[in-house]
N, C-alpha and C positions, 0 to 999 in steps of 0.2 A: 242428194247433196243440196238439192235446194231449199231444204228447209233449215240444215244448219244454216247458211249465209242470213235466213229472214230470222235465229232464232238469236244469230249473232247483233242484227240489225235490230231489234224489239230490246235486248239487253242494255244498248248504249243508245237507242232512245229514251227509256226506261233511266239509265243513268242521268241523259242529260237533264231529264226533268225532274229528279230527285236534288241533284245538284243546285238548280233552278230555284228548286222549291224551298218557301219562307214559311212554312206552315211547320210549328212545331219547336221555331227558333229559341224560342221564349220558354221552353221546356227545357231546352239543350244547354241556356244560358244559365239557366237556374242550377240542374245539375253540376255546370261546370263550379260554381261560385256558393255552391249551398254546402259544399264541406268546411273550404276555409271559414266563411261564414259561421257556422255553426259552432266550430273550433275557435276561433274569436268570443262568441259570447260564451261559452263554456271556460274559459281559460279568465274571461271575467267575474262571472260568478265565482269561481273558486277562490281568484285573490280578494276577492271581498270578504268570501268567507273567510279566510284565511288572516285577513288584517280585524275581523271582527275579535277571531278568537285571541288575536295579540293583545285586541285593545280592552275586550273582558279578562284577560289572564291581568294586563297592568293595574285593572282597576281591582281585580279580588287581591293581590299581591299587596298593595298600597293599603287595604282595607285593616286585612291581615296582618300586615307591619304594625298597624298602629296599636296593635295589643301588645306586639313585644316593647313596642317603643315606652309606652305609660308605665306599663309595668304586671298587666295581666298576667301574662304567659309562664312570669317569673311566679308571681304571687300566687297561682293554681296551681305551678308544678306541672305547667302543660308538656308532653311527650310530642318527639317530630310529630309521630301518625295523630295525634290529636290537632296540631297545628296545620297538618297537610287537612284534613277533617273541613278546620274552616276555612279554608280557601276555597277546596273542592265546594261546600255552601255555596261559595260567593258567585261561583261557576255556571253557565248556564248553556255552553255547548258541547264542551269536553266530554266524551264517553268512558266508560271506565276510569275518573277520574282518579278513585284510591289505590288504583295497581298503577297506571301508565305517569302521575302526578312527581315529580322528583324535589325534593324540598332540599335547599341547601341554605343554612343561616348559620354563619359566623361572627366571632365581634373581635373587634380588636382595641389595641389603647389608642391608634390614634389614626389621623386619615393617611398619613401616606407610609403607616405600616399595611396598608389594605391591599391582600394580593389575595388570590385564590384559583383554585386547579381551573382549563377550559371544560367547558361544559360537552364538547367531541372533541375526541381521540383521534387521532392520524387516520385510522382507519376509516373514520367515516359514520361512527359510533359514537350513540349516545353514553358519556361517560357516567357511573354512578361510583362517586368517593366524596354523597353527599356528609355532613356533619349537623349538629343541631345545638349550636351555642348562640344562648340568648342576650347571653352577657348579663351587667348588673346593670344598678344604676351611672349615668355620664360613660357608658361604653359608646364605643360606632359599632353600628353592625350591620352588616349588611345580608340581606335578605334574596336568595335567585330562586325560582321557581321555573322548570321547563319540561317538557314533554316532545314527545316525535307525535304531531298531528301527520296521520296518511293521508298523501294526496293521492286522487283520484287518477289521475297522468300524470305520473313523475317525466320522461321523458317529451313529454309532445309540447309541452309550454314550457318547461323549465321552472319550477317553482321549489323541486327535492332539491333539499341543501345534506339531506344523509343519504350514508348506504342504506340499499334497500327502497328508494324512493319516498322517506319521511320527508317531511319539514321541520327544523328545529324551532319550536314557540318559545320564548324564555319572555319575564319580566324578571326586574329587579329593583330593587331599593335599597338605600343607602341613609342613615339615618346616627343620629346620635340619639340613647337615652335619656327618657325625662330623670330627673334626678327625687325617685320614688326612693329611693332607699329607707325613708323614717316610715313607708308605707307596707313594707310589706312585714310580712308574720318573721318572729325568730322563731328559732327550733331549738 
């Protein structure tokens, strides 16, 4: 029996000196602090990426508009997937841009006839009930382009704005036609 009492005694000296002991702290502090860490600069990279691809989607958008705007788009006889075409061009992070790319261009007579469907459904879904009206010349038209970019952690930072853990990217423009009409070809 006496060695259990000395083996009990050797355990909570053993104890009191681990307790004591400073050696390793700086390991322990690190693990505690290295996930949220890590999680922080992770959660920043993504929204940069993430506001990169907004600010190259508004500037292909804007690029693009201005072919409808002159009077191109009209004068060629360009097709949505021909106009989704040059955007996608103007694009330089988007993947699968001609399947995942959603082109929606309307016009109407005047600005505050300007209404059009939302871009998600209640459910949580990217809506497609896009249309492809370039209008004439002195139309308004308005120009939306969007996509679901996937983010990498929809849950752990909060950046999914759809089912499924997407993020909705849209730009748009808003614009009146040049007054090409004496410009383009009769038929």
């Amino acid at each position: 029996m006496g060695g259990n009492s000395e083996t009990r005694q050797g355990r909570r000296r053993f104890a009191a000196r681990f307790r004591r002991s400073e050696k390793g702290s700086v390991a322990v502090e690190f693990a505690m602090l290295a996930i949220p860490f890590f999680l922080l600069v992770f959660a920043v990279i993504e929204t940069c990426v993430i506001y990169f691809a907004t600010s190259n989607l508004d500037s292909a958008v804007a690029s693009a508009g201005r072919l409808i705007r002159i009077g191109s788009v009209q004068a060629s006889g360009m097709t949505k997937n021909q106009f989704r075409d040059q955007v996608c061009s103007r694009l330089h992070i988007i993947s699968n841009c001609q399947t995942n790319l959603k082109v929606d261009v309307r016009n109407f007579s005047n600005f505050g006839g300007v209404t059009f469907p939302p871009l998600v459904g209640a459910d949580g879904k990217i809506v497609d009930n896009t249309v492809f009206q370039p209008g004439g010349a002195g139309d308004i038209v308005v120009v939306r382009v969007y996509y679901s970019w996937g983010v990498l952690s929809p849950g752990l930072i909060g950046l999914s704005n759809l089912d499924g853990g997407g993020r909705l990217i849209a730009a748009s423009v808003a614009f009146r036609n040049e007054p090409f009409g004496d410009m383009l070809p009769t038929s």
